[in-house]
SEFISE-476976 format. One record per residue: residue in three letters; chain; z, y, x of N, C-alpha, C, O in turn. Coordinates in nm, 4 decimals. Layout:
BEGIN
(pt 'ALA', 'A', (Z, Y, X), (Z, Y, X), (Z, Y, X), (Z, Y, X)),
...
***
This chain:
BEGIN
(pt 'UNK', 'A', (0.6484, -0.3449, -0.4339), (0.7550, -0.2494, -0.4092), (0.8535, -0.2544, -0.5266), (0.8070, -0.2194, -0.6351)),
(pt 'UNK', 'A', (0.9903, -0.2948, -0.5224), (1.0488, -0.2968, -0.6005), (1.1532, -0.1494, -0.6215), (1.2406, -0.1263, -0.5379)),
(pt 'UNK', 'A', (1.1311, -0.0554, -0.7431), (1.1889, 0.0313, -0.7390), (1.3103, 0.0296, -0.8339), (1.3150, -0.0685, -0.9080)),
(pt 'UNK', 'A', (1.4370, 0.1455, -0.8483), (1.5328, 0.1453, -0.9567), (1.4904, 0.0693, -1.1070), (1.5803, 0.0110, -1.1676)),
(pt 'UNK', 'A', (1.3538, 0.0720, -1.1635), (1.3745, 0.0738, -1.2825), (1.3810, -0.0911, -1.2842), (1.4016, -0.1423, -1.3942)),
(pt 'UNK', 'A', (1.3620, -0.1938, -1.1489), (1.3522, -0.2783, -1.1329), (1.5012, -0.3444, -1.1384), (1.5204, -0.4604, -1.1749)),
(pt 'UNK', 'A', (1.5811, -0.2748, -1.1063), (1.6975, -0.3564, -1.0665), (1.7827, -0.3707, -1.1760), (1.8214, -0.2725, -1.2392)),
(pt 'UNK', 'A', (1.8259, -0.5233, -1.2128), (1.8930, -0.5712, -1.3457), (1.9936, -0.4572, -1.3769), (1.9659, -0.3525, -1.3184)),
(pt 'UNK', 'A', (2.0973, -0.4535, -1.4508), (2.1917, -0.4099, -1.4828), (2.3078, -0.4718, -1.4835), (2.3318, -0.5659, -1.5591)),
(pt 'UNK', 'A', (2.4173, -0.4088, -1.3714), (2.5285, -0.4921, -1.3591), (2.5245, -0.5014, -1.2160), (2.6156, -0.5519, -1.1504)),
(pt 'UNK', 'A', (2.4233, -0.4547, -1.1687), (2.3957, -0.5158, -1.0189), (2.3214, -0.4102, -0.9203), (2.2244, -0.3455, -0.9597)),
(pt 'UNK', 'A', (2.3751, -0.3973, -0.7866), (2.3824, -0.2735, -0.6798), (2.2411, -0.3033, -0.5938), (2.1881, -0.4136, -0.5801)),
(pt 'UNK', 'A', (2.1915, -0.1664, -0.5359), (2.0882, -0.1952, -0.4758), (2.0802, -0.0900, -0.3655), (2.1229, 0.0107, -0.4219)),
(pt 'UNK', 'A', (2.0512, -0.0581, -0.2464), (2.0089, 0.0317, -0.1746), (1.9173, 0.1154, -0.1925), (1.8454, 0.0778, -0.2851)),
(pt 'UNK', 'A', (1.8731, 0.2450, -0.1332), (1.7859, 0.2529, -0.1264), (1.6845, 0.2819, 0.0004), (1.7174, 0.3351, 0.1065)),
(pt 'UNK', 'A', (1.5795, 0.2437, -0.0287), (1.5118, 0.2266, 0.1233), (1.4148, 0.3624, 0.1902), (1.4066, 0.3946, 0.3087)),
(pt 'UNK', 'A', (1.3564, 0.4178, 0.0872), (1.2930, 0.5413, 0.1032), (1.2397, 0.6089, -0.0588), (1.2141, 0.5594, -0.1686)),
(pt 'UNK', 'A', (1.2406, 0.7185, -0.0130), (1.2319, 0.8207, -0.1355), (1.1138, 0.8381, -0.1247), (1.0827, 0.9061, -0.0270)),
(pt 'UNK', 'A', (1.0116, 0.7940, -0.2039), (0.8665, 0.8141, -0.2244), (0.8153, 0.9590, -0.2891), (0.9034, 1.0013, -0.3639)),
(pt 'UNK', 'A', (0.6907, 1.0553, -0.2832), (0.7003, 1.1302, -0.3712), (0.7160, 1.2867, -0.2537), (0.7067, 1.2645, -0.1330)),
(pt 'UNK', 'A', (0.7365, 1.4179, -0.2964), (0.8000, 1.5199, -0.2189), (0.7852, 1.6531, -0.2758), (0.7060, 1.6766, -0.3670)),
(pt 'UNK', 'A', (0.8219, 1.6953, -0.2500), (0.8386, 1.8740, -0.2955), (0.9759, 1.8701, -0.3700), (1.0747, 1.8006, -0.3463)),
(pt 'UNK', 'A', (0.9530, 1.9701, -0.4730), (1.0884, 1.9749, -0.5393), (1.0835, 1.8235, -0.6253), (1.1799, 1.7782, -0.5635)),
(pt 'UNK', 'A', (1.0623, 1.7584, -0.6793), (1.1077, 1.5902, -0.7113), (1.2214, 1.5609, -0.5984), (1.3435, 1.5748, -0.6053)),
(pt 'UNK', 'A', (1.1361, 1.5140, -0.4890), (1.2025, 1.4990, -0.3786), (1.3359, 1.5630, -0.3643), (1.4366, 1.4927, -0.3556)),
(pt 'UNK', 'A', (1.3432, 1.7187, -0.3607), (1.4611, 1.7946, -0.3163), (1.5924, 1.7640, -0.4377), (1.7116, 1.7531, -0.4090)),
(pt 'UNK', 'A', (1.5399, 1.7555, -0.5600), (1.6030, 1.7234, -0.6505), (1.6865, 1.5833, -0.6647), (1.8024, 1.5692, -0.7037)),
(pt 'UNK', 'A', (1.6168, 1.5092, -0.6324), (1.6683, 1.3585, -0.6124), (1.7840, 1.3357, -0.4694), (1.8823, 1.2616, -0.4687)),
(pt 'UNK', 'A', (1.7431, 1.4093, -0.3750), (1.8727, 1.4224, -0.2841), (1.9422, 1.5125, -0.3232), (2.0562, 1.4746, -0.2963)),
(pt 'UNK', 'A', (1.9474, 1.5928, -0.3622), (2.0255, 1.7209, -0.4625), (2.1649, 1.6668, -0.5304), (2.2771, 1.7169, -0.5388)),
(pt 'UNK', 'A', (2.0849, 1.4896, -0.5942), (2.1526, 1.4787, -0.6250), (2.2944, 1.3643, -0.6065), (2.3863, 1.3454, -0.6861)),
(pt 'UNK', 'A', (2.2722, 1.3069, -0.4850), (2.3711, 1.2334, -0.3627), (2.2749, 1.1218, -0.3565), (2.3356, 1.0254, -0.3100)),
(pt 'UNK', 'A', (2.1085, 1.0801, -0.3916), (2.0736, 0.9745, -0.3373), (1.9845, 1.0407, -0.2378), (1.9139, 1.1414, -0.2415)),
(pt 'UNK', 'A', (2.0136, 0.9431, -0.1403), (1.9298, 0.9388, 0.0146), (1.9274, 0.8383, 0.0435), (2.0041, 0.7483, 0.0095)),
(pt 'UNK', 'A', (1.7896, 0.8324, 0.1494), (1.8089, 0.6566, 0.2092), (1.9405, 0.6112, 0.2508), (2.0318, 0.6818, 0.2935)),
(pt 'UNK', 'A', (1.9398, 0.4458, 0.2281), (2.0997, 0.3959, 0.2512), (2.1836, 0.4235, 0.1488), (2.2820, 0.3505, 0.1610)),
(pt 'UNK', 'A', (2.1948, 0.5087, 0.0327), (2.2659, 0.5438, -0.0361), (2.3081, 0.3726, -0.1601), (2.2121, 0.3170, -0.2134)),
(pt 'UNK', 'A', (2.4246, 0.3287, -0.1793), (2.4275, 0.2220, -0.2738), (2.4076, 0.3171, -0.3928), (2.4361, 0.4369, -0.3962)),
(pt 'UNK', 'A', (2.3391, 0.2218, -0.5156), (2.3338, 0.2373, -0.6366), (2.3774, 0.1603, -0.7138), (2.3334, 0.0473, -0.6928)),
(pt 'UNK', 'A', (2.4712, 0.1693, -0.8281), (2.5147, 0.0253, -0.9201), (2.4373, 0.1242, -1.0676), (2.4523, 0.2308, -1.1274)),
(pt 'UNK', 'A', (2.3500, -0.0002, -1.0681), (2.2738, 0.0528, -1.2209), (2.3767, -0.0498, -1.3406), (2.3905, -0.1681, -1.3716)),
(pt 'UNK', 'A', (2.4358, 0.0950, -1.3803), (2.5500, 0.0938, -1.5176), (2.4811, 0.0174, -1.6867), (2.5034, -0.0815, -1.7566)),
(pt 'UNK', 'A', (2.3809, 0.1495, -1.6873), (2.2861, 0.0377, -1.8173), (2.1660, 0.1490, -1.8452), (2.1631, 0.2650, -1.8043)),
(pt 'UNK', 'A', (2.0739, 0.0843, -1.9217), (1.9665, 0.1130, -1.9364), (1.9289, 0.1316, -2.1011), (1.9656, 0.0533, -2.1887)),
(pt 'UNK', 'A', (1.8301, 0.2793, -2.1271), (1.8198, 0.2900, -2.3071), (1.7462, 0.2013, -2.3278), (1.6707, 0.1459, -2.2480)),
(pt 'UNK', 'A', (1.7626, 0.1805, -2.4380), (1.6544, 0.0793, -2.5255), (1.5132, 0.0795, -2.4691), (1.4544, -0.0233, -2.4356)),
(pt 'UNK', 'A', (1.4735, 0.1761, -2.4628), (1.3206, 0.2318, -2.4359), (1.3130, 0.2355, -2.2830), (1.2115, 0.2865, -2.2355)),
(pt 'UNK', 'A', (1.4213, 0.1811, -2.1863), (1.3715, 0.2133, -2.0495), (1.4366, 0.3718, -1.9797), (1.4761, 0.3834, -1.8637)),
(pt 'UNK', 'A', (1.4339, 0.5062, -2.1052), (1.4562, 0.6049, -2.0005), (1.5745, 0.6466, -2.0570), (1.5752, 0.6002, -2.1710)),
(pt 'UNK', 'A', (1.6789, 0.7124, -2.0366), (1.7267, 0.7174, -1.8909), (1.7703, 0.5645, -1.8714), (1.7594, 0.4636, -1.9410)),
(pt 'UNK', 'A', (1.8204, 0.5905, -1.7555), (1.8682, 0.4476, -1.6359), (2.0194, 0.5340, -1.5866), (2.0121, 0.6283, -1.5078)),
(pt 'UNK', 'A', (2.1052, 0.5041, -1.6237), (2.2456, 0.5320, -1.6069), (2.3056, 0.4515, -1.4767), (2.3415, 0.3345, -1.4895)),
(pt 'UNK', 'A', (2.3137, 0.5134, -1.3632), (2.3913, 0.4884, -1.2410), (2.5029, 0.5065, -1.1722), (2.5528, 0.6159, -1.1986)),
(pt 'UNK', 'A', (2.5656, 0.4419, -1.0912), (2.6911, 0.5226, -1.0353), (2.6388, 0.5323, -0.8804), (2.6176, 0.4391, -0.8028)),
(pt 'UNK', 'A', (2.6255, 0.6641, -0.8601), (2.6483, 0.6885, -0.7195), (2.7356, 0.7709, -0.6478), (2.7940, 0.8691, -0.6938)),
(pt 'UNK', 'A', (2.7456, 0.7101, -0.4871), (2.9004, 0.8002, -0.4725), (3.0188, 0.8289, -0.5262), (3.1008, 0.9151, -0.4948)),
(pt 'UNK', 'A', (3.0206, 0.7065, -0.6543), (3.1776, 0.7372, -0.7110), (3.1406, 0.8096, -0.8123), (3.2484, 0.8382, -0.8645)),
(pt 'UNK', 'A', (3.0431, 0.8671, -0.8858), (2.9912, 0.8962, -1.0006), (2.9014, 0.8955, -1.0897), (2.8068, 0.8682, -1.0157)),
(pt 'UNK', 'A', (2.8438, 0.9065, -1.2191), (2.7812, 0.8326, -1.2671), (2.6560, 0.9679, -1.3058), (2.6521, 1.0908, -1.2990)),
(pt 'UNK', 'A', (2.5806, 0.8740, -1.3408), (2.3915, 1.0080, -1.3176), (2.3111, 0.9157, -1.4163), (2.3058, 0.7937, -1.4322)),
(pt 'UNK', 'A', (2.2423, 1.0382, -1.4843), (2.1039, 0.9672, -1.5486), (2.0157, 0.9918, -1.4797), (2.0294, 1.0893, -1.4058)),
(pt 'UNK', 'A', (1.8784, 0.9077, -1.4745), (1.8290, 0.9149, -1.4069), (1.6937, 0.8870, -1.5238), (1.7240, 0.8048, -1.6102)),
(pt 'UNK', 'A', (1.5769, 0.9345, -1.5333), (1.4519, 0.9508, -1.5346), (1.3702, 0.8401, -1.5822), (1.4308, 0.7336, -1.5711)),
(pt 'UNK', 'A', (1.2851, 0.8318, -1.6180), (1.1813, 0.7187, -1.5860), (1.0745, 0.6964, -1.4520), (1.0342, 0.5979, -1.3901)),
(pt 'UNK', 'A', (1.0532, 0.8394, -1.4441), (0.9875, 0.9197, -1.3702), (1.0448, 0.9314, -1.2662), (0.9647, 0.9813, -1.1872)),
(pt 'UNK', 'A', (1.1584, 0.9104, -1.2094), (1.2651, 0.9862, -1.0962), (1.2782, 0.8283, -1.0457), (1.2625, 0.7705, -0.9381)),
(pt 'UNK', 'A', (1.3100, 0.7949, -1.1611), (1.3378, 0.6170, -1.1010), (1.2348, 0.5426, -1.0377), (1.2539, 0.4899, -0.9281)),
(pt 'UNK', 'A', (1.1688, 0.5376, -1.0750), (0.9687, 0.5502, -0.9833), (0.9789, 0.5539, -0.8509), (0.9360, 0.4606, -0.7829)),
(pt 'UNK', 'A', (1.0366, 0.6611, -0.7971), (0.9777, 0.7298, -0.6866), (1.0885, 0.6550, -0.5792), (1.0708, 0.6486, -0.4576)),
(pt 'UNK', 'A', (1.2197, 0.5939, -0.6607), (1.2799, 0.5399, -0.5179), (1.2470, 0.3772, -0.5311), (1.2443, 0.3064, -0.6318)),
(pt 'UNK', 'A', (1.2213, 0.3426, -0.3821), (1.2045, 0.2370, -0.3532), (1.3380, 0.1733, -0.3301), (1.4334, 0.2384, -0.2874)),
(pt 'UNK', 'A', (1.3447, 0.0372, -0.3603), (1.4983, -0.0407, -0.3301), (1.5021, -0.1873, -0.2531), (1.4228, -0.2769, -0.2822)),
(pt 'UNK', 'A', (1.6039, -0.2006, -0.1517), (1.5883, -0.3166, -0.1235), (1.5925, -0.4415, -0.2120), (1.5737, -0.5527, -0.1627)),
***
């Protein structure tokens, strides 16, 4: 299963399903990703967390933990 923390930097990915549920879940569509949603992963910290994205025309940190839970084409 290849998830966000997988995908290079510089380069767009879908997503295929949101793994995980309760509030994680509600939070992560909360915040404009849903299945189908494009992602362009912007860049990544030294250490892996956060993972800096643009979605919908704006840009999000994202987790180590958060990034996990979505699966990507």
């Amino acid at each position: 299963m290849k998830t966000l923390r997988d995908v290079p930097v510089g380069q767009s990915s879908t997503v295929i399903k949101i793994h995980g549920g309760g509030a994680l879940k509600r939070r992560i569509m909360d915040m404009g990703i849903t299945k189908g949603t494009e992602i362009y992963v912007r860049k990544v910290a030294p250490l892996g967390d956060p993972v800096e994205v643009t979605v919908r025309g704006y840009e999000l940190s994202v987790r180590k933990e958060d990034a996990d839970i979505l699966e990507m084409s």
